[in-house]
C-alpha positions as CSV (number, residue, x, y, z in Angstrom):
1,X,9.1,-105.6,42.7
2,X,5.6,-106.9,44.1
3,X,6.0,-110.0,45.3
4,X,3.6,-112.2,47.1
5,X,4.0,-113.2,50.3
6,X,4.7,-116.2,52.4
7,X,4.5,-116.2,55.8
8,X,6.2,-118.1,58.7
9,X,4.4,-119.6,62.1
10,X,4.9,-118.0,65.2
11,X,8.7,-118.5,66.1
12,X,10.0,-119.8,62.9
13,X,12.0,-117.3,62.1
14,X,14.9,-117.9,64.6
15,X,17.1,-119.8,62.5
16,X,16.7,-117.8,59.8
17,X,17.7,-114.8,62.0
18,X,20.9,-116.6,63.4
19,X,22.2,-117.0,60.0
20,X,20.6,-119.7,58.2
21,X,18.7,-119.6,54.4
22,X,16.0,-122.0,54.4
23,X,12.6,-122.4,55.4
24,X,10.8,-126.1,56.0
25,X,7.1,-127.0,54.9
26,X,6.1,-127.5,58.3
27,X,7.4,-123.6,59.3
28,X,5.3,-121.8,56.9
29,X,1.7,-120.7,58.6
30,X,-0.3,-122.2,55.2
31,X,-3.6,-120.8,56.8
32,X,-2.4,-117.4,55.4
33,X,-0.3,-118.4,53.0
34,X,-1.2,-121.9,51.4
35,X,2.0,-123.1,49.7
36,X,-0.6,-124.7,47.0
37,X,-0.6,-120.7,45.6
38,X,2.9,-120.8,44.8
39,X,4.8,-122.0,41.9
40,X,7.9,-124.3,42.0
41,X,10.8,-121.3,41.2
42,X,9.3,-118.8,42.0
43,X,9.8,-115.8,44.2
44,X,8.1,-114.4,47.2
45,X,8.3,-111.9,50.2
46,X,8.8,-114.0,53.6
47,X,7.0,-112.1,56.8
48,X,7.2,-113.0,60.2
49,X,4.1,-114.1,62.2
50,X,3.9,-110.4,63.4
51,X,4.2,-109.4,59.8
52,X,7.6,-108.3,59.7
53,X,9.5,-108.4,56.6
54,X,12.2,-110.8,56.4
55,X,13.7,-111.2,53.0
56,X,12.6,-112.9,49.6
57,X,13.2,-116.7,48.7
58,X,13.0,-119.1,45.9
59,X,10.0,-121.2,46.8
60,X,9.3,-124.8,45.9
61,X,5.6,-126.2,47.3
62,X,6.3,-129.5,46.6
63,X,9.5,-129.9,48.6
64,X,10.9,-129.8,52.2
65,X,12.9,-126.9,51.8
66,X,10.4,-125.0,50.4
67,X,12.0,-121.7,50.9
68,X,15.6,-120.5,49.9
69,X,16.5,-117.1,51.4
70,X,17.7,-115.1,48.4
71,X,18.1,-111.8,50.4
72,X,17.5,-110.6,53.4
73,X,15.6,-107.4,51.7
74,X,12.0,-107.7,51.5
75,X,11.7,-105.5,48.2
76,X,14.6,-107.1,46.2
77,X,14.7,-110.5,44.6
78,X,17.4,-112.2,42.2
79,X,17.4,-110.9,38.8
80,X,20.3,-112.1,36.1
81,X,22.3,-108.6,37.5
82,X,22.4,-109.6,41.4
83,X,22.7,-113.2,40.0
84,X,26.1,-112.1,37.9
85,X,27.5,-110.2,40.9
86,X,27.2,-113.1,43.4
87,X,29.1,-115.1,40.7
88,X,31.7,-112.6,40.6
89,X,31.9,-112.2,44.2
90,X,32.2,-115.9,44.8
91,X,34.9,-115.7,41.7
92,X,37.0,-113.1,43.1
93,X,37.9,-115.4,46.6
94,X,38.8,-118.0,44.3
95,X,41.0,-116.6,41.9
96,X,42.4,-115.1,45.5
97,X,43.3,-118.1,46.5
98,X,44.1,-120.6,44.0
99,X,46.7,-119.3,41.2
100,X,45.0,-121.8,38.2
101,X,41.3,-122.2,37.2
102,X,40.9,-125.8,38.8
103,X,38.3,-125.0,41.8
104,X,34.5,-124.5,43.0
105,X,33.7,-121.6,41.9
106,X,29.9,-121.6,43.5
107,X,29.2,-123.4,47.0
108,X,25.5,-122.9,47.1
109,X,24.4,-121.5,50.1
110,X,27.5,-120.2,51.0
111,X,28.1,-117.9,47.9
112,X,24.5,-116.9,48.5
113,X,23.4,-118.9,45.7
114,X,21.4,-121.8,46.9
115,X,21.0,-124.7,45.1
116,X,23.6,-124.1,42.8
117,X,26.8,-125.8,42.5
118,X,29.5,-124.5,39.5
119,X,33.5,-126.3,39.4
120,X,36.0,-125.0,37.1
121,X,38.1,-127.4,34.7
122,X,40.2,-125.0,33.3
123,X,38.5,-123.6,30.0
124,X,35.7,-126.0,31.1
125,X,33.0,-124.9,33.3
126,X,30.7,-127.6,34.4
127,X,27.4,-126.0,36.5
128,X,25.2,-128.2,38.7
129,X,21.5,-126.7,39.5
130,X,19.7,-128.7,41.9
131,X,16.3,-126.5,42.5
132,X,13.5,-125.2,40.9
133,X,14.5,-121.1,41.5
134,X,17.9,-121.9,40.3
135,X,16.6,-124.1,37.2
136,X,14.2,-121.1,36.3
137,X,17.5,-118.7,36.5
138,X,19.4,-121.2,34.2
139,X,20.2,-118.8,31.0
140,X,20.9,-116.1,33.4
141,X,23.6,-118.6,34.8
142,X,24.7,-119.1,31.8
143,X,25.0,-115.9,30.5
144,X,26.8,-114.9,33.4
145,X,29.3,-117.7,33.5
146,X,30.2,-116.4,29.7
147,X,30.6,-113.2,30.9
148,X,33.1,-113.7,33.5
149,X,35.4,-116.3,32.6
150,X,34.5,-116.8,28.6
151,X,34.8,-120.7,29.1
152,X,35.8,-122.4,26.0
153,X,32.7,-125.3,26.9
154,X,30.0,-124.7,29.9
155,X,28.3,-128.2,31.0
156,X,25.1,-128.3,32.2
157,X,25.2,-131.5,34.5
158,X,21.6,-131.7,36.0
159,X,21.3,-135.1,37.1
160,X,21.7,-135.2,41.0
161,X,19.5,-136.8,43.6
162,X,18.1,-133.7,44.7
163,X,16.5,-132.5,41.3
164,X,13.8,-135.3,42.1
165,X,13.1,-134.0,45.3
166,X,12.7,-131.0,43.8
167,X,10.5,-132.2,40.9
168,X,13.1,-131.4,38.7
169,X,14.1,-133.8,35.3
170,X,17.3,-135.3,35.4
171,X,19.5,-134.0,32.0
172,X,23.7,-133.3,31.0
173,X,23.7,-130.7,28.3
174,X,26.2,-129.0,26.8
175,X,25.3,-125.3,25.7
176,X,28.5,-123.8,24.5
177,X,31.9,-125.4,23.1
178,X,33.3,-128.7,21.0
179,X,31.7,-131.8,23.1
180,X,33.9,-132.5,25.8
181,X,34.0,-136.2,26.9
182,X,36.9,-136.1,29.4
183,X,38.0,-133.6,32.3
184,X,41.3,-132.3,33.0
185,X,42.2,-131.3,36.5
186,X,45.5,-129.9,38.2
187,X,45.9,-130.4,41.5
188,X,48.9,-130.2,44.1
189,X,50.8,-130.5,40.7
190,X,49.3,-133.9,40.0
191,X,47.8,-134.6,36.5
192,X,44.6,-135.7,36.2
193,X,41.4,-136.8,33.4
194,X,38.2,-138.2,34.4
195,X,35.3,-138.9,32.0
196,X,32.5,-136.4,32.1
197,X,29.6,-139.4,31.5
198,X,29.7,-141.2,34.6
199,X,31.5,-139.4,36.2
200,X,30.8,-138.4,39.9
201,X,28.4,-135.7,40.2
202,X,30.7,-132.6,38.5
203,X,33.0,-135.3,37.8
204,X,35.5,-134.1,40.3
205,X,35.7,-133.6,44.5
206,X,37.7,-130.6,45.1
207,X,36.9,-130.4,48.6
208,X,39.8,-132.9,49.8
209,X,42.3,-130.6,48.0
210,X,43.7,-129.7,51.3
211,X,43.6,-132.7,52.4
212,X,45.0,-134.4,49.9
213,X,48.4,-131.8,50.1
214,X,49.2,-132.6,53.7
215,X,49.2,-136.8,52.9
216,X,52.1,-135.7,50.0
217,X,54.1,-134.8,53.1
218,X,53.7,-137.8,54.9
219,X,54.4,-139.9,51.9
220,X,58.3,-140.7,50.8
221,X,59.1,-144.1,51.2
222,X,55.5,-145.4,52.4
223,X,53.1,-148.2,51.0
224,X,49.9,-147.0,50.3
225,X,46.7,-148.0,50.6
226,X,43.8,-145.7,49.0
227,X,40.3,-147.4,50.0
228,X,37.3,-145.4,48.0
229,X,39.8,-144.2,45.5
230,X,37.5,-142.9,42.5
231,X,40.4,-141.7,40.0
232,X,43.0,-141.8,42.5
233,X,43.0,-138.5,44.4
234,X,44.7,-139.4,47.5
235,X,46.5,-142.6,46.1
236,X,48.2,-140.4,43.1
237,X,49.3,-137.9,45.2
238,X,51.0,-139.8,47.5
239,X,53.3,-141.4,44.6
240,X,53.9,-137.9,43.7
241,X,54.5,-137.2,47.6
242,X,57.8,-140.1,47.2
243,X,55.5,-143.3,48.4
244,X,57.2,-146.2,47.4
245,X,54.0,-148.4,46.1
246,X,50.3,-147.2,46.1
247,X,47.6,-149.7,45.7
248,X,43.7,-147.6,45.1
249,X,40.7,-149.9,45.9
250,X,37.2,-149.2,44.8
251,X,34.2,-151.0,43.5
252,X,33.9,-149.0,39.9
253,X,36.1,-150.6,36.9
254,X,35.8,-147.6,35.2
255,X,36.9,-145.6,38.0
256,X,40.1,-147.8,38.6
257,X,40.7,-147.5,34.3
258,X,41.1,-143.9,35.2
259,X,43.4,-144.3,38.3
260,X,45.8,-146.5,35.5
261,X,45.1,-143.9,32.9
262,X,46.5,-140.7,35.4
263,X,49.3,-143.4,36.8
264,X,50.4,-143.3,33.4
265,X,49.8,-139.9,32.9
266,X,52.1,-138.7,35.6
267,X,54.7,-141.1,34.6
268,X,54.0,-143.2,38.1
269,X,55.1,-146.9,37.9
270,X,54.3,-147.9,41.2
271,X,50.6,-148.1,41.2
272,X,48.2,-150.9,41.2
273,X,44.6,-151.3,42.1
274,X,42.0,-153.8,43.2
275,X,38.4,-153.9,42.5
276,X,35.9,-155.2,44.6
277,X,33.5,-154.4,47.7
278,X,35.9,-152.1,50.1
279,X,34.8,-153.9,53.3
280,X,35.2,-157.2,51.5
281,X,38.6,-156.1,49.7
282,X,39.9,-154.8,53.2
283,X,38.8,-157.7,55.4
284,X,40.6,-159.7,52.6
285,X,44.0,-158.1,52.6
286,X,44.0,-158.4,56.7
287,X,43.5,-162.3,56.1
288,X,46.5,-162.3,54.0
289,X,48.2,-160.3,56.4
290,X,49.1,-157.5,54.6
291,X,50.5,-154.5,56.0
292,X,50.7,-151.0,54.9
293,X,52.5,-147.5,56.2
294,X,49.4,-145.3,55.3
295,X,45.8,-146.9,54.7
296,X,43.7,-143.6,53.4
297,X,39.7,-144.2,54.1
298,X,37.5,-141.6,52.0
299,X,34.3,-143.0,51.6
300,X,30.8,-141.9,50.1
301,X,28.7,-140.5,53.0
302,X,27.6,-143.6,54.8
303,X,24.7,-141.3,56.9
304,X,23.0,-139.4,53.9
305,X,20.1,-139.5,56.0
306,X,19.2,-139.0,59.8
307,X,17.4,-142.2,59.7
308,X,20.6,-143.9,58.8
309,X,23.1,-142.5,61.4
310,X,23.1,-145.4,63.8
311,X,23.7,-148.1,60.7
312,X,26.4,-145.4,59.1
313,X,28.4,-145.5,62.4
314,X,28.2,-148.7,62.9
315,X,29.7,-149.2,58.6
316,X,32.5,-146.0,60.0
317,X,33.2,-148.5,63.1
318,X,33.7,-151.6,61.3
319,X,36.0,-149.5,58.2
320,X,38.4,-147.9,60.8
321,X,38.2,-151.3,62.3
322,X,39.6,-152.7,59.2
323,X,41.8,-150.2,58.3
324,X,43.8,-150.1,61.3
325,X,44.3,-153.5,61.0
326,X,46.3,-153.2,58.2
327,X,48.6,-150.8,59.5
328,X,52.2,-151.6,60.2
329,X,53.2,-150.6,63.7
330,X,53.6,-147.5,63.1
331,X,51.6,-146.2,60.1
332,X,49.7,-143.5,59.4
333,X,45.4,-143.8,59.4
334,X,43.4,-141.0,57.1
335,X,40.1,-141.4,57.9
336,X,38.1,-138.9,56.2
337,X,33.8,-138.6,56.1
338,X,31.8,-136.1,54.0
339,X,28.7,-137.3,56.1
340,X,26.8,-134.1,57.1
341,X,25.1,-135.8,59.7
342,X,28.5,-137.2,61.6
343,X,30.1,-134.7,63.3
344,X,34.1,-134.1,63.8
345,X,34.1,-135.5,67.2
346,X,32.0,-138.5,67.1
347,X,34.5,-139.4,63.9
348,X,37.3,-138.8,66.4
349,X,35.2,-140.6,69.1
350,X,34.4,-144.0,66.5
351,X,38.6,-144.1,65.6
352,X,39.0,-143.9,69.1
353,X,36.8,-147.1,69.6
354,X,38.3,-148.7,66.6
355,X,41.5,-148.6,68.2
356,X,40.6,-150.2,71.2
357,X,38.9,-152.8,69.4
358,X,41.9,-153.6,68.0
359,X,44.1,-153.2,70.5
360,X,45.8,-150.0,69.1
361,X,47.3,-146.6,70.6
362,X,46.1,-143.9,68.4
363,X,47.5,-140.0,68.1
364,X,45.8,-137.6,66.5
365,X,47.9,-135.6,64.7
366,X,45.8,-132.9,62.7
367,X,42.6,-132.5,61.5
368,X,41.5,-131.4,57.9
369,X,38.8,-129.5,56.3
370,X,36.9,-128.6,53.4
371,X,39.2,-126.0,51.0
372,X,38.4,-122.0,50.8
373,X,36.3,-122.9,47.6
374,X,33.9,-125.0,49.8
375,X,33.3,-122.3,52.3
376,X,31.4,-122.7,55.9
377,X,28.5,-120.5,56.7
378,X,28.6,-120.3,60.6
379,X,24.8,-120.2,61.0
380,X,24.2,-123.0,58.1
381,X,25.8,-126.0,60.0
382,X,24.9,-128.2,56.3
383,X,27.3,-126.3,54.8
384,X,31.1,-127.8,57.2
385,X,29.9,-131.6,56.6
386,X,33.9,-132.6,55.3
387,X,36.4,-133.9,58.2
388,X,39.7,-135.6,57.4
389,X,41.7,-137.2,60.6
390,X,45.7,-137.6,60.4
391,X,46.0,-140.8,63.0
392,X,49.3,-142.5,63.7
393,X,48.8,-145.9,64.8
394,X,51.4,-147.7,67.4
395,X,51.7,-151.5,68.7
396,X,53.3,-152.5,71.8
397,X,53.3,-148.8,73.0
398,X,51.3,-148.3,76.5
């Protein structure tokens, strides 16, 4: 194919030759190649400063990212074949690893499909495109979904934030099956629906799954508090781990109506909830001097931007803060982030200061990641943004 091509300033192309996919606005030398000539979508040849061939990428003028590595061959760009074989690629690992069709079957960048986002709900497939090349490849997608897993319903949910960066409308349509209102997800052998409409972004977070396993095991006999709980991920799965009492906490009603709705579901007696701000709801229960064995933190990303990462440590202090506080003497802190822009060890380093501040001695007992359906890309550092800490928390111990 002729493609036409965009070319990179003097010394841009490092990055891209460690490992990672995208190019930035300011990278481009737009002297030779004005980004003005290119259409949002569409597909070019990316040269070095010294003319060398690099590979092709979606470009997008109008964004930051305004080039997505599609291969690193010059002369071949994504067509609906090599965009059906990096589905079945990314499909084969998962079926690998997970016996039942509950998982993310396409991780963007790191199934070599950037900007594209597809979980599996059993016979439901529910796709997420969130740039222009991947928008302009949408009935190949679809096409190619039907082809491998013949979904009874396929979901186009096309409403994140980063369709508007990308100039992109914001739409949910359905384009095969009966409507579907309500997901069902198995996970750890825990039962659970959550409403499509409203729902967060898919309308499930399969990264934690992990995660989420491991707390089972530290569960029998303990009272539970899930802070951030959405439908109940963590808090469900401790009750099915043995906890004696879980209470989930989060600022949606309609969340909360579907942690009731899977308590139910599972046949679990022992669960209540409480709406409210978490901070608020947290500094609340420490005035009433409540106490609990495991206090699970999972909040949204509280740095979605650079700018913000000195106000989002500060909210990570004050929330580890809290949660320790409500610990019995020796309970069990999860403190999880899915804040690209925090890394591992300054979580470690902030619960560390948190239990100081409080006058706790903390041990770390194991640290969690992101499943193998979320997998990292060493030389894309965006793509391991999920940490979960195991902390016990002692009183009256050194």
């Amino acid at each position: 194919m002729d493609f036409p091509v965009l070319y990179l300033r003097k010394g841009a192309e490092r990055r891209l030759k460690a490992g990672h996919l995208w190019v930035y606005s300011n990278e481009v030398d737009t002297r030779r190649s004005p980004l003005t000539d290119f259409e949002a979508g569409s597909q070019a040849q990316l040269r070095a400063s010294n003319d060398k061939p690099l590979g092709t990428v979606f470009v997008n003028p109008h964004a930051l990212i305004c080039g997505r590595l599609i291969s690193r061959n010059a002369t071949t760009g994504m067509t609906p074949k090599r965009l059906t074989d990096r589905l079945e690629t990314a499909l084969k690992l998962r079926d690998r690893v997970f016996p039942e069709p509950w998982y993310r079957w396409v991780y963007g960048d790191s199934d070599g499909l950037s900007g594209l986002v597809i979980d599996r709900f059993g016979d439901v497939v529910v796709v997420q495109i969130s740039t222009a090349g991947m928008e302009a490849m949408k009935e190949a997608i679809v096409r190619g979904v039907q082809r491998l897993v013949h979904p009874e319903a396929i979901i186009l949910k096309n409403d994140g934030k980063m369709r508007s960066v990308e100039g992109l409308p914001s739409y949910v349509e359905q384009v095969e099956g009966e409507p579907v209102d309500v997901l069902q997800v198995r996970e750890n052998g825990v039962l659970f629906e959550v409403p499509l409409s409203g729902g967060q972004k898919t309308g499930w977070f399969y990264d934690h799954r992990m995660n989420r396993a491991r707390l089972q095991q530290y569960s029998p006999g303990c009272r539970v508090l899930d802070v951030f709980s959405y439908a109940g991920g963590w808090g469900l799965q401790a009750a099915a781990g043995g906890a004696s009492s879980v209470t989930c906490v989060d600022s949606s009603r309609q969340a909360l109506a579907s942690v009731h709705h899977n308590a139910a579901l599972n046949g679990f007696n022992n669960v209540d909830t409480l709406e409210g701000d978490a901070f608020e709801v947290l500094k609340g229960l420490a005035d009433d001097k409540q106490k609990f064995d495991i206090v699970v933190l999972d909040p949204p990303a509280l740095i979605p931007r650079r700018r913000d990462q000195k106000a989002g440590e500060q909210a990570y202090a004050r929330l580890n803060q809290l949660g320790l506080r409500l610990l019995e003497r020796d309970g069990l802190l999860v403190s999880a982030s899915c804040s690209m822009h925090l890394s591992r060890d300054k979580l470690v380093d902030i619960i560390r200061g948190s239990a100081r501040k409080v006058d706790r001695f903390v041990q770390l007992l194991e640290q969690g990641y992101q499943g193998p359906d979320h997998p990292m890309v060493p030389g894309i550092p965006e793509t391991d943004y999920l940490k979960a800490c195991f902390v016990r928390s002692l009183t009256e111990f050194l």
